[in-house]
Each structure stands twice: as C-alpha cells, then as structure tokens.
VOGU-3710 file (C-alpha; in Angstrom, 3 decimals, decimal comma):
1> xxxxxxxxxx> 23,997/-8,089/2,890  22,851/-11,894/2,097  19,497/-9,994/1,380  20,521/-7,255/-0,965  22,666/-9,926/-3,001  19,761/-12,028/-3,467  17,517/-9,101/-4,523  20,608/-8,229/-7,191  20,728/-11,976/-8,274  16,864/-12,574/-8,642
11> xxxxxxxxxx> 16,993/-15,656/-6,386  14,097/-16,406/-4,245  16,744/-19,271/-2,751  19,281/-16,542/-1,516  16,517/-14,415/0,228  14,559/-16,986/1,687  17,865/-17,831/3,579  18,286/-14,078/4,586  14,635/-14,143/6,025  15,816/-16,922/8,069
21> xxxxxxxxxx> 18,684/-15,453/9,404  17,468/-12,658/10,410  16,878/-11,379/13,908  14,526/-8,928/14,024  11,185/-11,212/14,364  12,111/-11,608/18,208  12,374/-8,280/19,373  9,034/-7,423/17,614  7,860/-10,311/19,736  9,419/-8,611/22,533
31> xxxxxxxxxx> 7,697/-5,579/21,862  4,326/-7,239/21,772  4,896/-8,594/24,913  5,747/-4,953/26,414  2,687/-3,412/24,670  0,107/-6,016/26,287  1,665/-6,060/29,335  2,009/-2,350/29,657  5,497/-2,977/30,840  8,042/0,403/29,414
41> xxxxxxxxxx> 10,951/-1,260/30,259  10,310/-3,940/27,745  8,819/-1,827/24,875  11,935/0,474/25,469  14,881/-2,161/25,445  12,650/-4,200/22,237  12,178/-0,521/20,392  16,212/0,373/21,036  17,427/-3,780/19,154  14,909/-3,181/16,701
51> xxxxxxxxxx> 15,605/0,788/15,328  19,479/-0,205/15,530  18,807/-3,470/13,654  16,500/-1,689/11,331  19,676/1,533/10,690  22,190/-1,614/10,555  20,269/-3,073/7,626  19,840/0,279/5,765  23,339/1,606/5,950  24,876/-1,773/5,252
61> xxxxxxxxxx> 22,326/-2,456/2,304  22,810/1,250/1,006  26,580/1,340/1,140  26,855/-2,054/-0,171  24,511/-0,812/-3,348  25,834/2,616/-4,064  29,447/0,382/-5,051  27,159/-2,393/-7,021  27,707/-1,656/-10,808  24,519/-2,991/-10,996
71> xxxxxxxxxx> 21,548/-0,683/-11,710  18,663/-2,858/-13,215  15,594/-3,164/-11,134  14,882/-7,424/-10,988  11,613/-8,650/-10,046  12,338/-9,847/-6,882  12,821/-5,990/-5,705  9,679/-4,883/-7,804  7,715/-7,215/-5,810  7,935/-5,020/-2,670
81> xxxxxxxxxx> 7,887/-1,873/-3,474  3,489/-2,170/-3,712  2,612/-3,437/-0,420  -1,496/-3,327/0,066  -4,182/-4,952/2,467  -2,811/-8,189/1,533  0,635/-8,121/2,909  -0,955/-6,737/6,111  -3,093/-9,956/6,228  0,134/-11,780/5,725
91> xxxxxxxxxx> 1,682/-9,869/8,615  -1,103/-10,553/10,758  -1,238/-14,262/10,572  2,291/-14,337/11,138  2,146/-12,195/14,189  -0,580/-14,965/15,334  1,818/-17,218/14,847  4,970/-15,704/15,970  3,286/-15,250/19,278  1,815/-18,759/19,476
101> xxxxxxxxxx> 5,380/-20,496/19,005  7,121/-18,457/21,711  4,641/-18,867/23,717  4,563/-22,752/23,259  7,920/-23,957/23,394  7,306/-27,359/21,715  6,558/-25,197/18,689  9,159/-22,561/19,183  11,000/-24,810/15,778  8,022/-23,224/13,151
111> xxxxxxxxxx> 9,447/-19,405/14,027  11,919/-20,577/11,033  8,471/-20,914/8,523  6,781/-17,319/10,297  10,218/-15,514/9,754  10,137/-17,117/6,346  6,148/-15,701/5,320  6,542/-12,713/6,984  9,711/-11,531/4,854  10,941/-8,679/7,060
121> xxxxxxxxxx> 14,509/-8,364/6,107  13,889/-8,096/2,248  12,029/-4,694/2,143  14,292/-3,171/4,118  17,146/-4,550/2,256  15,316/-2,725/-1,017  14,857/0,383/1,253  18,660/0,462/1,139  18,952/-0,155/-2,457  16,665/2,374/-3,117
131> xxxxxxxxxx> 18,674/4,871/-1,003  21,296/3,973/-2,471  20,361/4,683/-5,881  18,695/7,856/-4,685  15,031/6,785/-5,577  12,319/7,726/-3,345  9,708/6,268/-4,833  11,564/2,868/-4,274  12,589/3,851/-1,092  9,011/4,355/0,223
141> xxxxxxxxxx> 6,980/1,038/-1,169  9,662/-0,813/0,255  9,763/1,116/3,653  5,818/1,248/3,679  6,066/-2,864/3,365  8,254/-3,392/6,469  6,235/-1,122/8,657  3,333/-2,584/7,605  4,995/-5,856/8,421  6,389/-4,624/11,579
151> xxxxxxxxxx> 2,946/-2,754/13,080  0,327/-6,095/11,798  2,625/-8,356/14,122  3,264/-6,384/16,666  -0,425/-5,645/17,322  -1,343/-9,847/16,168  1,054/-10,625/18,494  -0,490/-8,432/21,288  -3,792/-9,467/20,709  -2,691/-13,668/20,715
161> xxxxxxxxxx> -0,651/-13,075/24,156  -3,717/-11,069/25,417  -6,269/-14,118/24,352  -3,527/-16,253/25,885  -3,600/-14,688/29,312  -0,335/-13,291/29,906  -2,327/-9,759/30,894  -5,821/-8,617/31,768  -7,854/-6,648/29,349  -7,605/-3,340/31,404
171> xxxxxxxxxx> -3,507/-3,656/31,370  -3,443/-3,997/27,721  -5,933/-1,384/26,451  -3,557/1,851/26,258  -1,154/-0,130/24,177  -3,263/-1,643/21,801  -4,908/1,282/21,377  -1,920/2,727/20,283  -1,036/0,342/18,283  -4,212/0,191/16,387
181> xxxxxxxxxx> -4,178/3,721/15,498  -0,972/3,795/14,038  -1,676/0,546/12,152  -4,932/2,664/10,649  -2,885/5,305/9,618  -0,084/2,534/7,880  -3,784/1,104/5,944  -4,618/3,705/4,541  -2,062/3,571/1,928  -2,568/0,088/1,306
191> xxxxxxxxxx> -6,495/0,647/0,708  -5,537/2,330/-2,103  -2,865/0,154/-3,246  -4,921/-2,889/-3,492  -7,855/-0,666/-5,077  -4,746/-0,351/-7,876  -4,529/-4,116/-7,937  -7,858/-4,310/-8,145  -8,248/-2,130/-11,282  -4,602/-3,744/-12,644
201> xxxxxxxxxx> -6,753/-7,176/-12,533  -9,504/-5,984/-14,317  -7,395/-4,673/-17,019  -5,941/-8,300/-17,178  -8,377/-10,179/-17,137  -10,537/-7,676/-19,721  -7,414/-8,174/-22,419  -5,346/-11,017/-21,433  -5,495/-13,809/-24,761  -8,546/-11,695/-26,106
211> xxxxxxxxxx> -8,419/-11,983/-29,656  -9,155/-8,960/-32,186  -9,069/-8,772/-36,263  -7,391/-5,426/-37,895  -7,274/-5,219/-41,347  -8,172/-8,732/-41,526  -4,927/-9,751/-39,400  -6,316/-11,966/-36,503  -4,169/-10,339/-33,266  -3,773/-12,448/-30,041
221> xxxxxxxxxx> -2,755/-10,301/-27,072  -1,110/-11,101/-23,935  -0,971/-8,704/-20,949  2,931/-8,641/-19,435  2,153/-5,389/-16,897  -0,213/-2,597/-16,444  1,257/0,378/-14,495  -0,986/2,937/-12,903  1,010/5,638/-11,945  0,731/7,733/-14,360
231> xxxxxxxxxx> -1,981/9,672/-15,680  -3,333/6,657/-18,189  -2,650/3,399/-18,030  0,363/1,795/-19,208  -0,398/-1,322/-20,472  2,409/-3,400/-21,508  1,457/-6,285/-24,300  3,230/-8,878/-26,423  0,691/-9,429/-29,730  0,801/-12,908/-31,240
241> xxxxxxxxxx> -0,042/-12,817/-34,935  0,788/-15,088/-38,340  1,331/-12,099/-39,877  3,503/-9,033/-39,536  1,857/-6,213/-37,762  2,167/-2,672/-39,106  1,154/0,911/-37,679  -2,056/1,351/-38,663  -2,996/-2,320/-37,970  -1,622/-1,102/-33,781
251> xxxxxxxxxx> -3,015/1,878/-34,057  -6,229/0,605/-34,546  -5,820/-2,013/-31,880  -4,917/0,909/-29,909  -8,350/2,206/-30,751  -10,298/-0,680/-29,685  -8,423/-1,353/-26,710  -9,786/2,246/-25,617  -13,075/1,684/-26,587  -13,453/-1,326/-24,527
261> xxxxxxxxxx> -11,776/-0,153/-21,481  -13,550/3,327/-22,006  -10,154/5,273/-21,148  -7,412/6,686/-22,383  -4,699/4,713/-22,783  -0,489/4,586/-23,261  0,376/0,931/-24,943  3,913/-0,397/-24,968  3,545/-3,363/-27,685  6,190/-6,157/-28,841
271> xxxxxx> 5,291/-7,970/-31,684  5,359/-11,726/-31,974  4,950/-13,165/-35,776  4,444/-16,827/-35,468  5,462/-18,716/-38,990  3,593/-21,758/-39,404
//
C-alpha cells in the first residue's frame, strides 16, 4: 500500500521507504539457503512466505488501485515496466550482498541499503496497478522485473553461500542448476529489451541538440522519448527555434530526420519559439 501510493504520488522518498519495509528479501535469502543446501524443507516453507507475500502485495495493490480516481501513468511506474540485462546485474550484486550480510552478522545493518537497490516491492506494487487498470502490457514489464529480481538473487545468493562453505559443490549442483535454467529463460526477454535501449540510445544521441535549417529557420531539437513498440519509431521532440515553426518547415524536418536515421519514422513535436 505505502508502495502503490508512492508510485501514484511520483515520490522516490515514499517508495524508497516501502523498499525498506518490506519483507520479502529474507525469505528469498531463505530460499537460497534451501537451494544450495539441497534442503526441501527450507525451499518449501521460503517458497510458501514468499508466493503469499507476493498474492498479498497484488491483491492489496490491485484493490487499492481499481478505487484510485487516479488513472495517469507517472514516471516512477514507467520506470519498471522495461526491465533488461541491467536490472538483472542489479539483482545479482544485491543477491551477493544479501547473502554476505546474513551471513556476517556484524554487517547484517547494510540489508536496509540491498533491500533499498534491489527494489522488490515496487514492481509488484505496479503489477497490481496494472491489474487493476486491466493492462497487460503493464502488468507484464512490471511482473517480468520482480522475477527477474527474485531469480538473479536467489541464484547470487546460492552461489555466495556456496563460495562461503555452507555446502559442498556436489550438494548444491541440482539446485543451481535449476535455478540457472530458469534464470536463462527470465534473460531472454531482457536481451531484447536492452537491445531496445540500445537502439533508443542511438536515436538519442543521433538527434539530441542537433541543429538543422528549414526554410532558412535554424531548428534546435531535443529528444524527450523514443518508443519502440510500434512498427516505427516514435520519437517524441520539443524544437527550439526564434521563429515560429509551420507545416512544411516540420514536415521537412520530418524528412531529414528519416534520411539520417534511414527509417521510417512517427514524430510527436512541441514547438518552443524563443523571443529574444
């Protein structure tokens, strides 16, 4: 709930502090644990707190958004509904971690910072929000981000206890075997995610404050968002100009734009006259 009114509000503040609270990191500790150790008891009991903490979070965060007169998608959502190789390097490292500071108690006080850079309770919180406004699109970047999340610890966390010596090699094979395979079959998605960010980048970096002259009217762009999802690029731009822009004078930006990116393209342009 702290979660999903933080994502509603925008504020970083408000779900930081959710990300804090939240209880799930130690069970997938727990589960890490079971998985090197080989021990069912433990992967069972860790498996059964985390799916009813994970249904908890949805229904609350769902209900809670289907009465929210709110409808307007704020950054701080939009953020996770792309996950890609990057989060899964962020949910490695803290899996490192997270493993580390149980395992050492006089460092057991950083779980506060790994709970904090791993951010599990905010995707799921935007899993509910997406449920609850029926979007499945929404519903599955944000999902996709806390299993990513939850499968890069789990199997960092496996790996540090392993290195640590709290089971041989031969004990901990069969689970992190599993547990690699399903964390190949979460990265695939996110290979082609980040090959998306990758080409959003370029875009950005091929336009972003280039300058152009139409018609004589110098035109300074600046790239706000490129969105790949649909069949061209949508490339969303604020010009800066001393003069007023017309049709033609866009349309021929348009033009150029395409030319240099050599692809079809679907612009969304606000105008910005600056008056000396």
């Amino acid at each position: 709930l702290l979660a999903t009114t933080g994502l509603f509000q925008n504020s970083a503040p408000v779900i930081i502090g959710a990300m804090i609270l939240a209880p799930l990191m130690s069970p997938i500790i727990s589960l890490s644990m079971g998985v090197v150790r080989g021990e069912s008891f433990l992967i069972t009991t860790s498996l059964k707190t985390l799916i009813y903490g994970i249904l908890t979070a949805l229904v609350f965060s769902s209900i809670y958004t289907y009465f929210m007169p709110l409808t307007i998608l704020t950054d701080e959502m939009r953020g996770r509904l792309n996950p890609n190789i990057l989060d899964l390097m962020v949910a490695i490292i803290s899996g490192i971690a997270g493993a580390y500071a149980n395992s050492k108690s006089e460092i057991a006080k950083s779980l506060a910072g790994v709970a904090i850079a791993v951010a599990l309770v905010p995707p799921l919180s935007v899993t509910g929000i997406g449920i609850g406004w029926g979007d499945f699109g929404m519903t599955y970047g944000a999902f996709l981000l806390f299993t990513t999340n939850l499968v890069g610890i789990t199997l960092a966390a496996a790996i540090t206890f392993l290195v640590l010596g709290y089971a041989p090699i031969h004990r901990a094979k069969k689970g992190i075997v599993y547990t690699s395979v399903i964390l190949a079959a979460v990265t695939i998605p996110l290979v082609i995610s980040f090959a998306k960010a990758i080409e959003q980048n370029n875009i950005i970096a091929e336009l972003n404050d280039a300058i152009y002259v139409e018609n004589d009217k110098p035109i300074r762009l600046h790239v706000l968002h490129v969105n790949l999802h649909k069949d061209v690029p949508e490339i969303f731009l604020q010009t800066n100009s001393n003069v007023v822009l017309d049709n033609d004078d866009l349309r021929l930006l348009k033009a150029d734009i395409e030319k240099l990116l050599e692809r079809k393209t679907l612009l969304n342009i606000s105008t910005n006259t600056i008056i000396d």
